[in-house]
C-alpha positions in Angstrom: 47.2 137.9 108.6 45.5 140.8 109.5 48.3 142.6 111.5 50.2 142.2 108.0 47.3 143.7 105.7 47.4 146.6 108.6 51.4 146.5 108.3 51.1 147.4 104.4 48.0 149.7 104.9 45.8 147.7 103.3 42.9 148.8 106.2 39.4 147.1 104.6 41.2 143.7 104.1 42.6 144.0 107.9 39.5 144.6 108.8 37.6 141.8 107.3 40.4 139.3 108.5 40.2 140.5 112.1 36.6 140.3 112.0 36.6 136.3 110.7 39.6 135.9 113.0 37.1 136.9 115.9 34.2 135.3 114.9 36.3 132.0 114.6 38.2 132.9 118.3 35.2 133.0 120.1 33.4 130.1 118.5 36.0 127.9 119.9 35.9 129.9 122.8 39.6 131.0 123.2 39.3 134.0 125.6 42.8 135.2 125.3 42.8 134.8 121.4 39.4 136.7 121.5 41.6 139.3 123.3 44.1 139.6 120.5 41.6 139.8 117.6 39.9 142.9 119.6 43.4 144.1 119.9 43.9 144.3 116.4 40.4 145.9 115.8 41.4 148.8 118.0 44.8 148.9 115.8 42.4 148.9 112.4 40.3 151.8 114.1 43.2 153.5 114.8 44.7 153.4 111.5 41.3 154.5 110.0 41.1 157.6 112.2 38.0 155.9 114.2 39.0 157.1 117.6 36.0 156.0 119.4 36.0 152.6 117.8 39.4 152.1 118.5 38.7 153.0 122.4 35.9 150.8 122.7 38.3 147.8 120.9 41.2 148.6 123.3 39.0 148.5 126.4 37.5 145.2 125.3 41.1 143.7 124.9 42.4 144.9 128.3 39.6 143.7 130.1 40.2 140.2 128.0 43.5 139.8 129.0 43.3 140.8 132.4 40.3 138.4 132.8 42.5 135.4 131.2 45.7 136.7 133.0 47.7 137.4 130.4 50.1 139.7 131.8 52.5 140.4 128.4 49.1 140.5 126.5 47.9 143.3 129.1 51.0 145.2 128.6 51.4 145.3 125.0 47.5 146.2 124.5 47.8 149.4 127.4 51.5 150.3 125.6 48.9 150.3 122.3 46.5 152.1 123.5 49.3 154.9 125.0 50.3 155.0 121.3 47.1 155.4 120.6 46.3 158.4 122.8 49.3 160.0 121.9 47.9 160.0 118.4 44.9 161.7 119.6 46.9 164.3 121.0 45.9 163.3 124.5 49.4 163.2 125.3 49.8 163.3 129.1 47.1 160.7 129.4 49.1 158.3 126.9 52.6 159.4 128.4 51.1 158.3 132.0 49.8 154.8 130.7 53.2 154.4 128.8 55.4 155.1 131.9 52.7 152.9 134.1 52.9 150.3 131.3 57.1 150.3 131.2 57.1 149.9 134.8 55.0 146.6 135.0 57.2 145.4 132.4 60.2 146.2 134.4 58.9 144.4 137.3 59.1 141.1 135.7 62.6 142.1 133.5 61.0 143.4 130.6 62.0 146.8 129.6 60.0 148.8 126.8 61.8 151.6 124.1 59.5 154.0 122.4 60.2 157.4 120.8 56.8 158.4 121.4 56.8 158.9 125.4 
């Protein structure tokens, strides 16, 4: 629910569903869910213009899915983050993760499209 309140730009709902979405992830103590929820807090940050908030978020959700080995969770937080860093204008830092990103996905037959990089 909260990638759809982020979807329609409705950021302080997103927020508050992300945040009750973690809380309740890591009660149950579902690593790799914990991992999504942060990913979508780095999303929300990003959307709000929070650049170090969404940094921080993104970090916390690589680390989580490396740590549960989530390999398509790994990829499509990095491939975030790249968009992310691209947004900041930090763009040979996001086009190197995004080219280092589509090649781990091509190395198990996934292949990423993006306008951005």
């Amino acid at each position: 629910l909260a990638q759809v309140a982020l979807a329609q730009g409705e950021l302080a709902q997103a927020r508050a569903l992300a945040v009750e979405a973690l809380n309740l992830v890591e009660t149950a103590g579902n690593r790799e869910y914990v991992a999504m929820a942060q990913l979508t807090l780095a999303q929300i940050h990003g959307a709000e213009g929070d650049l170090a908030g969404a940094t921080r978020w993104y970090q916390q959700a690589i680390v989580g899915f490396e740590q549960v080995g989530s390999l398509s969770g790994l990829l499509r937080a990095r491939f975030s983050y790249a968009q992310a860093l691209a947004q900041q204008g930090d763009n040979e830092a996001a086009a190197s993760l995004a080219q280092r990103v589509r090649q781990e996905a091509a190395s198990i037959g996934l292949y990423l499209c993006s306008k951005e990089f």
